[in-house]
MARLOPA-709628 format. One record per residue (C-alpha): residue in three letters; x, y, z. Coordinates in Angstrom, 3 decimals, m for minus. Last residue first. Layout:
% MARLOPA-709628
type|px|py|pz
ALA|X|Y|Z
...
This chain:
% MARLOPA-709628
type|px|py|pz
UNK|m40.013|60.790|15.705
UNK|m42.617|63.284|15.687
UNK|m41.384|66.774|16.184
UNK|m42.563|68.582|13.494
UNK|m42.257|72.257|11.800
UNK|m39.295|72.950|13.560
UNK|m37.795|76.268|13.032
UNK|m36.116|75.948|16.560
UNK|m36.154|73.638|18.831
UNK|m34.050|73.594|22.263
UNK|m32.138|71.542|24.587
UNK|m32.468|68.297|26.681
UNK|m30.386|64.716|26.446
UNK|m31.651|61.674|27.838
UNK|m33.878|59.774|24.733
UNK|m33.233|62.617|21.588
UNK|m35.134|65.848|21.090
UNK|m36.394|64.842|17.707
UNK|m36.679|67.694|14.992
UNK|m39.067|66.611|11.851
UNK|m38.461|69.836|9.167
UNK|m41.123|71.016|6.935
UNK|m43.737|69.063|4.633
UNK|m44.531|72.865|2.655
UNK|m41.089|74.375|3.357
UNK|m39.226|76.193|6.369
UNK|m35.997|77.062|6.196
UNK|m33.691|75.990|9.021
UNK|m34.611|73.509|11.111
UNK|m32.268|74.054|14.140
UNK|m31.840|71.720|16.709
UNK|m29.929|72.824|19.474
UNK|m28.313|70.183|22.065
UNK|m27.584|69.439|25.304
UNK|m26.117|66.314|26.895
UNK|m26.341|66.469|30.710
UNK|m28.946|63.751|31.109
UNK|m26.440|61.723|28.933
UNK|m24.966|60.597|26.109
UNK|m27.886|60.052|23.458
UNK|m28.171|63.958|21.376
UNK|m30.459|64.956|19.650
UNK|m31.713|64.359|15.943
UNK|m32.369|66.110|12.851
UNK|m34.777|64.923|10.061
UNK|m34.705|67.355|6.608
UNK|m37.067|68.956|4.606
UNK|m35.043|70.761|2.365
UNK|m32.671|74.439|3.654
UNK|m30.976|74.419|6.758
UNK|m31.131|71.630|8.657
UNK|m28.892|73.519|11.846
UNK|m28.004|70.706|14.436
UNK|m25.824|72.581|17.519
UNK|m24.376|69.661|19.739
UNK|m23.818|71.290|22.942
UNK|m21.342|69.922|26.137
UNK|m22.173|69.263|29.744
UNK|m21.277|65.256|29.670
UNK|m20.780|64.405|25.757
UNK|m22.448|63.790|22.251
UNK|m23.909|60.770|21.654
UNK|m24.743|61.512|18.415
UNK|m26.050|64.594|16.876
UNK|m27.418|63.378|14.126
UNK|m28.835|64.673|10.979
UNK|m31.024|63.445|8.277
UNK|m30.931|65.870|4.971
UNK|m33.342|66.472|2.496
UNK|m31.375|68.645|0.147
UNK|m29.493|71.964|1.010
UNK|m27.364|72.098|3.461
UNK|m27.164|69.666|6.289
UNK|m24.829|71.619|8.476
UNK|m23.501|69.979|11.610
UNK|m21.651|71.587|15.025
UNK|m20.426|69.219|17.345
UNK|m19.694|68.561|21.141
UNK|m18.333|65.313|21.146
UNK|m19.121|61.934|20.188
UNK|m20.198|60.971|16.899
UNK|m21.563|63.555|14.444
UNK|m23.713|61.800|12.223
UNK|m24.636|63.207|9.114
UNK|m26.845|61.515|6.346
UNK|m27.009|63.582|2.835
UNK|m29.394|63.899|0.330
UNK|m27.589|66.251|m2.071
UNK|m27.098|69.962|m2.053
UNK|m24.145|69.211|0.149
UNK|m23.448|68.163|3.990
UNK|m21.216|69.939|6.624
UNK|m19.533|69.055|9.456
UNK|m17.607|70.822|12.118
UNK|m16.256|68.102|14.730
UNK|m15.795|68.835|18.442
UNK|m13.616|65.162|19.223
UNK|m14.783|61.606|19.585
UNK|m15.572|60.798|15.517
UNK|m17.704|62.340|13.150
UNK|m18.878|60.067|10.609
UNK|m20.253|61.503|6.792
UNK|m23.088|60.096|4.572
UNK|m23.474|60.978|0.618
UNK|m20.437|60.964|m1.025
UNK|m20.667|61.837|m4.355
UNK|m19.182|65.929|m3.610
UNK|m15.931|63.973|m3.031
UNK|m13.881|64.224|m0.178
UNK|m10.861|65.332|0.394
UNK|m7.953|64.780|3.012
UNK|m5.611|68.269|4.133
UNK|m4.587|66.737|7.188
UNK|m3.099|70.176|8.681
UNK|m5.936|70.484|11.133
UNK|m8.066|67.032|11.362
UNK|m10.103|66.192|8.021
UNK|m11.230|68.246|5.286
UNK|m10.027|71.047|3.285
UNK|m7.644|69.535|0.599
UNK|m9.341|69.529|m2.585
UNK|m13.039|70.753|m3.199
UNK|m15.724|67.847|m3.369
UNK|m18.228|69.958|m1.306
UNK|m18.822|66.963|1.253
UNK|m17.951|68.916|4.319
UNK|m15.439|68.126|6.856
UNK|m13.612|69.402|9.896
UNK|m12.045|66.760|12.656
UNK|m11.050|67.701|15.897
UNK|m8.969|65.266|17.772
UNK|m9.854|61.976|19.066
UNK|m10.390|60.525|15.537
UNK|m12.491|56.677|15.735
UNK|m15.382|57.555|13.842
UNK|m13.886|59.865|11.122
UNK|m16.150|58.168|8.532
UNK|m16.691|58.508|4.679
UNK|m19.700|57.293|3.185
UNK|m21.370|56.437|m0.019
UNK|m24.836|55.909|m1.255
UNK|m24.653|54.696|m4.666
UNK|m22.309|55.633|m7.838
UNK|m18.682|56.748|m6.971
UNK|m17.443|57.659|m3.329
UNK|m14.309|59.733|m4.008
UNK|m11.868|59.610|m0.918
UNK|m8.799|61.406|m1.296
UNK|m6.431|60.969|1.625
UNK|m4.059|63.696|3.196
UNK|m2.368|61.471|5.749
UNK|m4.286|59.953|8.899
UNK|m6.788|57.192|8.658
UNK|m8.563|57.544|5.073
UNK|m11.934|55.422|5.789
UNK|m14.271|54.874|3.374
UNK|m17.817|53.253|2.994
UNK|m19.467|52.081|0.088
UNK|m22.835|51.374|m0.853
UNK|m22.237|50.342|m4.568
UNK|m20.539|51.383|m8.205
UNK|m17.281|52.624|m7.454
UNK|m15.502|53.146|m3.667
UNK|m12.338|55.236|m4.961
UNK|m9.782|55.298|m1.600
UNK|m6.608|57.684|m2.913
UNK|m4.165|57.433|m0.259
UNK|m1.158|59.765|1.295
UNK|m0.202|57.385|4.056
UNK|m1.498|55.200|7.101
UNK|m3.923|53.024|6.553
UNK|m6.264|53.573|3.105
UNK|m9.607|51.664|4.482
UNK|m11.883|50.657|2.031
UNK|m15.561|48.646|2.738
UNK|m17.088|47.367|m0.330
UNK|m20.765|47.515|m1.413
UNK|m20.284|45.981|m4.650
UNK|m18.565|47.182|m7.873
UNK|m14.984|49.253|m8.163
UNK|m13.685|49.354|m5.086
UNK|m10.657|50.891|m6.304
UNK|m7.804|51.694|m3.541
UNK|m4.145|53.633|m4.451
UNK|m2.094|53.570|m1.973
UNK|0.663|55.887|m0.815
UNK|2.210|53.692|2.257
UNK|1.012|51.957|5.314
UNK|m1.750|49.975|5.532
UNK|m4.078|49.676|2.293
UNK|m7.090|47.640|3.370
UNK|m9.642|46.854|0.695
UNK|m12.787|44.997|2.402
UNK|m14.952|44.140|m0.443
UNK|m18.699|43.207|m1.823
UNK|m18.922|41.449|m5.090
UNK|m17.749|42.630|m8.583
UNK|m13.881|43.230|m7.619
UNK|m11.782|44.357|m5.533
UNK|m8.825|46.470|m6.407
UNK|m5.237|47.603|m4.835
UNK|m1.938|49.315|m6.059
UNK|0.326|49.731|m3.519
UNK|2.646|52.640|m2.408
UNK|5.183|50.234|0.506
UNK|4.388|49.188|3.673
UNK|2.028|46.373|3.206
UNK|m1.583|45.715|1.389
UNK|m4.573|44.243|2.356
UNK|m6.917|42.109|0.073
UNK|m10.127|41.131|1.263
UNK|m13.030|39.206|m0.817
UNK|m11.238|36.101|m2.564
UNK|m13.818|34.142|m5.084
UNK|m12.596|36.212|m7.940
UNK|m8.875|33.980|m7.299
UNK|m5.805|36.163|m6.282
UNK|m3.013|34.894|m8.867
UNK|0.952|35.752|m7.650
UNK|3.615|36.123|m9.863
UNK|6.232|37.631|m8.148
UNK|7.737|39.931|m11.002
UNK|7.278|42.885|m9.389
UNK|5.246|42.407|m5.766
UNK|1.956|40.683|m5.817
UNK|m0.805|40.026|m8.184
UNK|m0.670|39.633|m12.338
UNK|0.216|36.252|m12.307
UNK|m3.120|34.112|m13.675
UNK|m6.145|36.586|m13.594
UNK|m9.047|35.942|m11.117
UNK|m9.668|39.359|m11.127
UNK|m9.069|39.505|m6.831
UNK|m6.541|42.409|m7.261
UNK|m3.238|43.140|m6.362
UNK|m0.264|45.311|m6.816
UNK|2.194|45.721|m4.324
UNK|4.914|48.233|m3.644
UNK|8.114|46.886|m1.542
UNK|7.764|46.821|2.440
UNK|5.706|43.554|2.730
UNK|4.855|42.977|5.594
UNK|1.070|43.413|5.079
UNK|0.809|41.235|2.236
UNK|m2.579|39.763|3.163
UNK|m5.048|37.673|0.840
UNK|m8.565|37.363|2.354
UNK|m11.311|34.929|2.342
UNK|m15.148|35.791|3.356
UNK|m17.675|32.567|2.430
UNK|m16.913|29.763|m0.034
UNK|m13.959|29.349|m1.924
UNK|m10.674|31.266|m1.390
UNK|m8.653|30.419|m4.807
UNK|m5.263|31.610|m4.237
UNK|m2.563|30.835|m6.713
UNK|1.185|31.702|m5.318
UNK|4.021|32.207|m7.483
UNK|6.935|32.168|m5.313
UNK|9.648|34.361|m3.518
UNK|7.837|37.902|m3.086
UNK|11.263|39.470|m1.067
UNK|9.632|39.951|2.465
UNK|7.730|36.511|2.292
UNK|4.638|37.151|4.353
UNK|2.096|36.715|1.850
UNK|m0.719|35.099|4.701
UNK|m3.901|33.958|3.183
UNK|m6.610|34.410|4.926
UNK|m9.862|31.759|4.980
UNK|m13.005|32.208|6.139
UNK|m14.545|29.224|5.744
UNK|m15.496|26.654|2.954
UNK|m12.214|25.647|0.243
UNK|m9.886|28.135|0.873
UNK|m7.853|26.485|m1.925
UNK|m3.853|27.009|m2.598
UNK|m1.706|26.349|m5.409
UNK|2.123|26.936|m4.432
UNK|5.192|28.144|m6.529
UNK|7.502|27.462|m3.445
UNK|9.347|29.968|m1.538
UNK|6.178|30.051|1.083
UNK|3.178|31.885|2.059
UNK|1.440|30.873|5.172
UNK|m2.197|29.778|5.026
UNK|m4.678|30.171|7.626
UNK|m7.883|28.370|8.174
UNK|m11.590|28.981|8.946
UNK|m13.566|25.845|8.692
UNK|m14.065|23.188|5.985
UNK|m11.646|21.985|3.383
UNK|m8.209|24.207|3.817
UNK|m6.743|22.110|0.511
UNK|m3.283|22.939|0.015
UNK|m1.129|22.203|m3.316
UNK|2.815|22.316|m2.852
UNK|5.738|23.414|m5.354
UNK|8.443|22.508|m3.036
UNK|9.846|25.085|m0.966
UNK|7.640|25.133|2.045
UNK|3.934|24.839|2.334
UNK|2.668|25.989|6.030
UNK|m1.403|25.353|6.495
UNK|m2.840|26.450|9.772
UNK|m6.079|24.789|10.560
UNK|m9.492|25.707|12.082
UNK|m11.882|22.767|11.903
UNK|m13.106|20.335|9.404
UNK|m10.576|18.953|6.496
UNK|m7.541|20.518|5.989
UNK|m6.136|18.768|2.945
UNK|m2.135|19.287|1.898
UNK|m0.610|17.646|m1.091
UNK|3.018|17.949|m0.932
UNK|5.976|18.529|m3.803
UNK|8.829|17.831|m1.450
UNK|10.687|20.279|0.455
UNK|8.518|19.698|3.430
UNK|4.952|20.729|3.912
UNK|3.880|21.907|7.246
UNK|m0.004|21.300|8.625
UNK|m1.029|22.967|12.117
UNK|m4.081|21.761|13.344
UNK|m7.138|22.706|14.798
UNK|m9.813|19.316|14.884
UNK|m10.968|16.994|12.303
UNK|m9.040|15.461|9.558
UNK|m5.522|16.975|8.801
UNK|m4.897|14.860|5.893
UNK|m1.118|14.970|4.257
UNK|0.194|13.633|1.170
UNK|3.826|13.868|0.904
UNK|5.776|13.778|m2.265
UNK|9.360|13.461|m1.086
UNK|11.480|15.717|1.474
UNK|10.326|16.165|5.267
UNK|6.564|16.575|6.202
UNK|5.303|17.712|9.020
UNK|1.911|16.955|11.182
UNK|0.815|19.087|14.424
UNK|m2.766|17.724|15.437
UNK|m5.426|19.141|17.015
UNK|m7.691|16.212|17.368
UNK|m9.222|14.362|15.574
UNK|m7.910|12.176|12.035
UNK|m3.699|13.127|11.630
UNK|m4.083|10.859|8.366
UNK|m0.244|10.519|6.698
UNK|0.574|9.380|3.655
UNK|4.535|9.161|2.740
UNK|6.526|9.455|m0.240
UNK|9.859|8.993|1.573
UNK|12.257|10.960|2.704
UNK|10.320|11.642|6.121
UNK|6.927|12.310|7.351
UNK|6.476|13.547|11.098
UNK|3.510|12.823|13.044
UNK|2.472|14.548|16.360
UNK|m1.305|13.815|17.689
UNK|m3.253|15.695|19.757
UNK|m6.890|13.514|20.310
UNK|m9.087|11.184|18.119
UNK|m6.281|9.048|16.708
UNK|m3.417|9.852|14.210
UNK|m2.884|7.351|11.006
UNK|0.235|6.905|9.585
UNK|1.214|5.128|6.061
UNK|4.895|5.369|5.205
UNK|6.944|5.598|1.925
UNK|10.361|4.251|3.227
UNK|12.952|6.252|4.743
UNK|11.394|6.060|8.097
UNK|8.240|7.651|9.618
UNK|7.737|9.377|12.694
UNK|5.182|8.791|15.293
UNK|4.381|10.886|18.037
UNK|0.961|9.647|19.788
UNK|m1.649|11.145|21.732
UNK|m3.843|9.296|23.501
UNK|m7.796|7.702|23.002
UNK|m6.280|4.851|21.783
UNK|m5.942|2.887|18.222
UNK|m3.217|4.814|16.566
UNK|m2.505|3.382|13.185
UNK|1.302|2.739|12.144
UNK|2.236|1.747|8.458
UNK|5.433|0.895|6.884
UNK|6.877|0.736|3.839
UNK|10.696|m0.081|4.777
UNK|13.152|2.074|7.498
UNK|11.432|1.210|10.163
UNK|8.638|2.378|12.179
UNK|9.438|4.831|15.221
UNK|6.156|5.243|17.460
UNK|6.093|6.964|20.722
UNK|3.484|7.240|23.108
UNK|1.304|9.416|25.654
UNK|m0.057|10.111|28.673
UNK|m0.504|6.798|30.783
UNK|m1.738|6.787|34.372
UNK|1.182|5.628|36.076
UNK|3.179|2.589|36.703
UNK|2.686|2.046|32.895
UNK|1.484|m1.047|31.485
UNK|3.110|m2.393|28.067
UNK|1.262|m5.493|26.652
UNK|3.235|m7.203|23.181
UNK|2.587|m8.701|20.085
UNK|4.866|m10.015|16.849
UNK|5.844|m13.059|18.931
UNK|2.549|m14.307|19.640
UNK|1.639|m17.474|21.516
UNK|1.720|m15.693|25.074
UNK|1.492|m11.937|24.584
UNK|5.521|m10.761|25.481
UNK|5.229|m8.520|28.591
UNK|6.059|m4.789|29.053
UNK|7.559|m2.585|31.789
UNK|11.059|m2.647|30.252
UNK|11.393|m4.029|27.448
UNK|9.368|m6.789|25.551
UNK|10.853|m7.769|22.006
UNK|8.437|m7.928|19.154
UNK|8.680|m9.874|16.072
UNK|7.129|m8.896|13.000
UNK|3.727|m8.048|11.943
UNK|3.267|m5.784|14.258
UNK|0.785|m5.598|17.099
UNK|1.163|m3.051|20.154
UNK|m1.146|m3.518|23.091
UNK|m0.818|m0.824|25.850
UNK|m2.136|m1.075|29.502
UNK|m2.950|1.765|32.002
UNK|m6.686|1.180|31.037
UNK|m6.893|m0.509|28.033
UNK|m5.099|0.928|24.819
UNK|m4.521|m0.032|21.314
UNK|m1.445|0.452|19.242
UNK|m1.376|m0.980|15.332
UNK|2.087|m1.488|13.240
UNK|2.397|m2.540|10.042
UNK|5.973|m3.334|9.902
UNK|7.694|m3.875|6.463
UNK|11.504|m5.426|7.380
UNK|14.932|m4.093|7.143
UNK|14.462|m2.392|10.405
UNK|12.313|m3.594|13.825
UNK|10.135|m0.855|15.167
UNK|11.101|1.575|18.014
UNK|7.889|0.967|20.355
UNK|8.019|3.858|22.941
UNK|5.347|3.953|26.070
UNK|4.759|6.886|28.231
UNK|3.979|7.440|32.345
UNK|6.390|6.161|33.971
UNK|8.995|7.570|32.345
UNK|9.609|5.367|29.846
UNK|7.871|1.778|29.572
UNK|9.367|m0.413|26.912
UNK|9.106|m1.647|23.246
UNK|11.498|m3.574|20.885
UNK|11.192|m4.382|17.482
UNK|13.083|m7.240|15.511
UNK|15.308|m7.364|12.755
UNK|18.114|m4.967|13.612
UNK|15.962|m2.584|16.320
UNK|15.280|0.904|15.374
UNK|17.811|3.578|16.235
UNK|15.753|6.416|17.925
UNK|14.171|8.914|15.601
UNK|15.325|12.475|15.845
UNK|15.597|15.382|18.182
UNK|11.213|14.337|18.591
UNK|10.010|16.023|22.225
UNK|7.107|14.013|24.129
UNK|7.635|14.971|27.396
UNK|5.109|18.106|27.396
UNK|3.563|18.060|23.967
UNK|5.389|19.423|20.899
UNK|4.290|22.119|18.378
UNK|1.299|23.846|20.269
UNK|m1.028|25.162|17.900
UNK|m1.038|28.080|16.390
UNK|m4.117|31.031|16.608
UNK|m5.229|33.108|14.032
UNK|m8.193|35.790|14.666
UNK|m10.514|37.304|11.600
UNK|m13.521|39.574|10.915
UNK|m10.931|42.108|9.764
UNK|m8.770|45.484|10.250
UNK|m6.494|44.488|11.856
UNK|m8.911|42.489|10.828
C-alpha cells in the first residue's frame, strides 16, 4: 500500500556455497561424481548420451542413479554390480548438491530432503526440485522444470520453457523464450523477460514484474500486484487478477498514464503501450506524471501519486487517494472516501455517503463541505470539496470544520478543534483531542449527536446544541475528558 494491503519480499538468489558461473564440463561418455567441500556433492553427468538422473539421501550418504555409467570421485564409491550408480558420503553433515545433466534430453529428480542446483544442458530437460530451497536453471532447450516445496529460485534461458513453482515462496524468471509460468501455492515473484510469456500466480499472494515482452498474466487466487515498472512502457501486458484484491502499479513511471480496470484489450498504460487491466483487478496506482485513472463497478483503491491526476471511482465503495499534485478525486455512485494529500485537490463525492479525510495533516487544516472552490484544506492549499460529501476527517492539528444543510458526520481528529454541523441532523465528534486543549462542538440547527472528547483526563470540551427542536440535541460528555453542555436537550449516549 504505499498505500495498500500489500508487502513483497524476494527470495534469496543463491545459497551459501552453492554459486552457478556456469555448468562444469560434463564427462565424455560417462559421469563422474565427488565430495566438495566437505559438506556438498556434484554429479556432472556424462555428454552425448540421455541421462535420467535420480539423487536420494541417507544420512551423510548420497545415492545417484543414471542410466549411464558413473565414475566415483572423490569421497564416493562405485555400488557393487552397477555401473550407472554410485554412494557419495560427506565428512560432514551434508548441505547441499549439484547437478549438471548433459547436453541430450535429460531428466534429474531430487529425492532428499536438501537443496539442489541443477542446470540443464542444451537439450530439452526435465527437473524436478525437492521439498526444500531448490536452484534450477533452464537452458537453450525447451525445458520443464517442477521446483515442488520449498522456496525455490528457478530461471529460464532461451527456448519455450515451462516452469512450475509448486509449493513454497519462490522467485520464477522467464528467459528470452516464449515461457509458461505457474505459481502454484504460496507467495511467489513472477519475472517474464523478453519473450512473449504467460504467468499463472495460482494460489497465494504473488508479485509480477513487468517486462519488454507482450506478456499475458493471471492473478489466479490471492492478492496479487502487478508491478509496471518499465520506465519507457515496453510491452503489451494483459492482466487478469482473479480472485480476491489485485492491483496494477505504474508508480515509476514518470510519463502520463491512463488506466482503468474495463477489461478492454490495449487501452491501459502509457501512449501507445498497450496494456489490458482485466475487470477482475481492484487497485490501480499511478506514477509521476498527470494520469488518467478509473475503477470500475466493484469496490476500488485508486492511488494517483505524484502528478495532476485525474481519479473516477465511478461505482462501488472505492477508496481514492490523489498523492501528491493538483488532483481531481470523483468517488461516483457508492460510499466513498477521498483523500487529496497536499496540492489544491478537488474532491467531489457523487451519489452515497461520501467522505473526505485530513487524518494524517499535522498542520491546521480548514474545511467545510459548502462545495465552493478553493477554500479548504491547510493555509495556501486551496483543495475543494463538494457540497455531496457527507463525512469530513480532521487530522492532528486545530482544525475548523464545518458541515452543510445535509446529514453530515464530523470528526475532528486530534487537536484542539472547532466543528460546525450546520443545518441537518448532524453527528459530531470531537475526537481525541489533546492534553489541556478545548474541542468546541456547536450542532447548530437539526437534531444532531455531538460527542466529547477521548484523549485524556485533561481533554476539555464544549458541546453546544444549538437550536433547539421537538426530539432536540443528544450531547455525550465523552469516557476521560470533562467540559460543559449547553442547549442540550439529551445526554443519553
Amino acid at each position: 500500500m504505499r498505500n495498500l494491503p500489500f508487502a513483497v519480499a524476494v527470495v534469496g538468489l543463491v545459497t551459501a556455497g552453492a554459486t552457478l558461473a556456469g555448468s562444469p564440463a560434463s564427462a565424455a561418455g560417462t559421469g563422474v561424481a565427488k565430495v566438495v567441500d566437505n559438506t556438498r556433492v556434484q554429479f556432472n553427468a556424462a555428454s552425448g548420451k540421455v541421462n535420467k538422473i535420480i539423487v536420494t539421501r541417507s544420512g551423510r550418504t548420497f545415492t545417484i542413479d543414471d542410466t549411464n555409467p558413473i565414475k566415483a570421485g572423490s569421497g564416493c564409491k562405485a555400488v557393487s554390480g552397477d555401473r550407472t550408480k554410485v554412494r557419495c558420503t560427506t565428512p560432514r553433515n551434508p548441505t547441499w548438491f549439484m547437478v549438471y545433466p548433459g547436453d541430450k534430453n535429460d531428466s534429474v529428480a531430487n529425492r532428499t530432503d536438501l537443496g539442489m542446483t541443477a542446470r540443464g544442458g542444451s537439450g530439452n530437460n526435465t527437473i524436478y526440485g525437492g521439498p526444500k530451497h531448490d536452484e534450477l536453471y533452464a537452458d537453450d532447450g525447451n525445458d520443464t522444470i517442477y521446483g515442488n516445496g520449498g522456496a525455490d529460485y528457478i530461471f529460464s534461458a532461451g527456448g519455450k520453457d515451462v516452469i512450475y513453482g509448486g509449493d513454497g515462496e519462490d522467485t520464477l524468471k522467464a528467459g528470452y523464450g516464449n515461457d509458461t509460468i505457474y505459481g502454484g501455492a504460496g507467495f511467489d515473484r513472477i519475472e517474464p523477460d523478453a519473450g512473449n510469456d504467460v504467468a499463472h500466480g495460482g494460489t497465494g499472494d504473488d508479485y509480477f514484474e513487468e517486462s519488454s515482452g507482450s506478456d499475458t498474466l493471471y492473478g489466479d487466487s490471492g492478492m496479487d500486484e502487478f508491478h509496471q515498472n518499465e520506465i519507457d512502457g515496453r510491452g503489451a501486458q494483459l492482466m487478469y487478477g482473479g480472485a480476491d484484491y489485485d492491483r496494477v502499479e505504474y508508480w515509476t513511471r514518470t510519463k502520463p498514464v491512463v488506466a482503468d480496470a474495463d477489461g478492454k484489450r490495449g487501452d491501459d498504460g502509457q501512449q501507445g503501450e498497450g496494456d489490458s487491466i482485466g475487470a477482475d483487478v481492484e487497485g490501480i496506482s499511478g506514477g509521476k506524471g498527470n494520469d488518467w485513472i478509473a475503477g470500475t463497478t466493484g469496490d476500488n483503491y485508486l492511488a494517483g501519486n505524484e502528478g495532476n491526476d485525474k481519479i473516477y471511482g465511478y461505482s462501488g465503495d472505492d477508496q481514492i487517494d490523489g498523492g501528491l499534485g493538483n488532483d481531481r478525486l470523483e468517488g461516483g455512485n457508492g460510499k466513498d472516501s477521498l483523500r487529496g494529500d497536499f496540492g489544491s485537490d478537488v474532491m467531489l463525492g457523487g451519489a452515497g455517503v461520501d467522505d473526505v479525510t485530513y487524518y494524517d495533516r499535522l498542520v491546521t487544516v480548514v474545511a467545510d463541505l459548502d462545495g465552493q472552490s478553493g477554500d479548504d484544506g491547510s493555509q495556501g492549499e486551496k483543495d475543494t470539496i463538494g457540497a455531496d460529501v457527507e463525512i469530513l476527517w480532521g487530522g492532528w492539528g486545530a482544525d475548523t470544520l464545518t458541515g452543510n444543510a445535509g446529514d453530515n458526520h464530523i470528526d475532528g481528529g486530534h487537536g484542539a478543534d472547532v466543528i460546525r454541523g450546520g443545518a441537518g441532523n448532524d453527528t459530531l465528534d470531537a475526537g481525541e483531542g489533546i492534553a489541556g486543549g478545548v474541542d468546541k462542538v456547536y450542532g447548530q440547527a437539526g437534531d444532531d449527536v455531538l460527542r466529547g472528547g477521548d484523549y485524556s483526563e485533561d481533554d476539555r470540551f464544549v458541546l453546544d446544541g444549538g437550536e433547539n427542536t421537538e426530539v432536540g440535541d443528544n450531547c455525550l460528555p465523552g469516557t476521560r475528558g470533562s467540559g460543559d453542555l449547553v442547549g442540550c436537550e439529551r445526554s443519553d449516549g
